[in-house]
N, C-alpha and C positions, 0 to 999 in steps of 0.2 A: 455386508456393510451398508449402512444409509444409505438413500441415494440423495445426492447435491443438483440434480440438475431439473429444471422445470421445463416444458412445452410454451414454445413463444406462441403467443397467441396476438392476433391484431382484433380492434375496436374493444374492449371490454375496456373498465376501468385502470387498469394500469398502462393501457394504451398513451400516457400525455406525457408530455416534456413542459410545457411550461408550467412549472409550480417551484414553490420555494426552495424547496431542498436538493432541484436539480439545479437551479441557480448560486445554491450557496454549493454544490459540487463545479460547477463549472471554474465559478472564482477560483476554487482549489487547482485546478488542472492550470489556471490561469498563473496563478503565484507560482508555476516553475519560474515562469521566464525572470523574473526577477531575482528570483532564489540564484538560477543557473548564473548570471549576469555578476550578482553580487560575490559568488562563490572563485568567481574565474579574476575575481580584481584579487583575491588570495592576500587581503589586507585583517588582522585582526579586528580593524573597527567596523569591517563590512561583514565581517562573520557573526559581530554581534548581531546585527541587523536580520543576516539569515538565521539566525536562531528566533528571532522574535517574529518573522514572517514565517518560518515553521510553526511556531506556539499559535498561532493565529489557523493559520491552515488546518492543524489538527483538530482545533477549538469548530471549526465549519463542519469536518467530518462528523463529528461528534452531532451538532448542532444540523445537520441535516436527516441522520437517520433517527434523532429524536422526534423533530418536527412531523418527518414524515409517518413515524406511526402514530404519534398525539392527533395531528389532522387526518389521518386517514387518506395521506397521497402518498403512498409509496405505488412506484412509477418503475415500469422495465426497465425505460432509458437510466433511471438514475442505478438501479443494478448494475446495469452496464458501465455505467461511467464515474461511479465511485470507487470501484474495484480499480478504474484505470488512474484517477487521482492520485490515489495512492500509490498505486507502483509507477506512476510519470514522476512523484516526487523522490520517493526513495531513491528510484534509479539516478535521477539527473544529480542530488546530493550526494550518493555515496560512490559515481562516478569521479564526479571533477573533484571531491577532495581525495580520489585516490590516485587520481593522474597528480596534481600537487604531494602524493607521498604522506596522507594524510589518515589514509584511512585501509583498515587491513585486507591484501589479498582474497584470504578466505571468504568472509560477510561480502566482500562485492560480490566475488560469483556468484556465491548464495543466494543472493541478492536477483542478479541481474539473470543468472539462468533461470531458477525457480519462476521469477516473474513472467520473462519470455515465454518460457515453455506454457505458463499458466493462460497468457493470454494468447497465445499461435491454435494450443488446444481449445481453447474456449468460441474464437471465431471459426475453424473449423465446425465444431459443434453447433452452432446457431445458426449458421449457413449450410452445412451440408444434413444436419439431423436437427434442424428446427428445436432445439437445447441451450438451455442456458443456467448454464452455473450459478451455483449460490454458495457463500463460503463456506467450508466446512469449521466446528469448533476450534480444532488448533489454529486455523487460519488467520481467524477473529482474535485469540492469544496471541499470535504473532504480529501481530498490527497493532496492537495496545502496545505493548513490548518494544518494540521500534518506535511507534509514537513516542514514547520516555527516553528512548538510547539514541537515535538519531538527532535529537536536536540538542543533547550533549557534546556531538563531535564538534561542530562550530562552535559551542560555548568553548571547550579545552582549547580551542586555539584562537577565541577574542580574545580584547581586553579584560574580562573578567578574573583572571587570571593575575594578572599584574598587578591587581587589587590584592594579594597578599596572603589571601585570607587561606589559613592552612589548611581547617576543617573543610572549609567546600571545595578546594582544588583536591583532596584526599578523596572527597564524595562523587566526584564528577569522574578523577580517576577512575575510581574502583568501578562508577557505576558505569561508565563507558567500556572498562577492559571486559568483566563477567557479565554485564548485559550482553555485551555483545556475542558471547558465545551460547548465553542463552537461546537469544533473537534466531542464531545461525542452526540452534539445535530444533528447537519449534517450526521456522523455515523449511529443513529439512525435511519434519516429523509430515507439517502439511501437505506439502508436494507430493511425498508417497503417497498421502491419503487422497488427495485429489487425481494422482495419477489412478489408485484404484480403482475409485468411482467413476473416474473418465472411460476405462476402460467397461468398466461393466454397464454405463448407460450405455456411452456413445458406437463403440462395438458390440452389442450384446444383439441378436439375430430377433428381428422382429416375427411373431407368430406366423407360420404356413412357410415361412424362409426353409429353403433347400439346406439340409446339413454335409 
């Protein structure tokens, strides 16, 4: 199988942190707090709000790994802390609407183990075998995918809804119930595949190693 993982290297050019697209990464990790804040008033008109501060956040992800290959600064640090961006927000939104009873069992754990374990493995690997993960194909699927289903659950339960309107509450249904098992099935698919390759870099017996 592939391998997903790179050699951290210090002073070469992916050596920097201040540049754009880790800037417009940080905003993102930043927009939890608001997100979480708004999400725990458990008001419909606050959830529209965290839906359109989700559509924003996604809008930076997108808009920072564009940049950064157009300009030619893609940056370690920003490897590192896009990947956390995004599961800071995942996790923080599909926790508290599930403690409000809001959002299903299965997709949290999905969610929040798959993440955990992704990132516990991943600093292990950086620090103990100077490695650093990079996403695998389904991973990248799994995160578009979410990016479109995730900031549906807040829509289903704003105001938007009480707007009437039959065809888009139908669509937002639909797209919320089977995205979601999509999301949870890709989740899945990933995690094995990064568990794979975790194993085969980060245990895999460096040359003249005793067998």
């Amino acid at each position: 199988m592939r391998s997903n993982y790179e050699s951290v290297k210090t002073g070469d050019k992916e050596d920097r942190f201040w540049t754009i697209p880790n800037m417009l990464t940080l905003s993102r990790i930043v927009m939890a707090v608001p997100i979480g804040i708004l999400l725990s008033l458990n008001t419909p008109s606050n959830y529209l709000w965290v839906f359109i501060i989700l559509i924003v956040a996604y809008i930076t992800d997108w808009a920072d790994g564009f940049i950064a290959r157009a300009t030619d600064s893609i940056s370690r640090y920003g490897k590192i802390l896009d990947p956390i961006g995004d599961k800071l927000i995942a996790s923080v939104v599909s926790l508290i609407l599930f403690i409000h009873g809001l959002f299903p069992l299965y997709l949290f754990l999905t969610i929040f183990i798959r993440d955990f374990g992704i990132l516990a493995g991943a600093f292990y690997a950086m620090k103990k075998k100077n490695l650093l993960a990079t996403p695998n194909i389904v991973g990248k699927l799994s995160t578009l995918v979410l990016a479109v289903v995730l900031p549906l659950y807040p829509v289903k339960y704003s105001t938007i809804p009480q707007l009437n309107i039959e065809w888009l509450n139908l669509t937002i249904n639909y797209t919320v119930e089977y995205g979601s098992y999509l999301v949870a099935g890709l989740l899945i698919i990933s995690a094995i595949i990064y568990g794979i390759t975790y194993i085969q870099n980060v245990f895999k017996k460096a040359p003249g190693d005793l067998k």
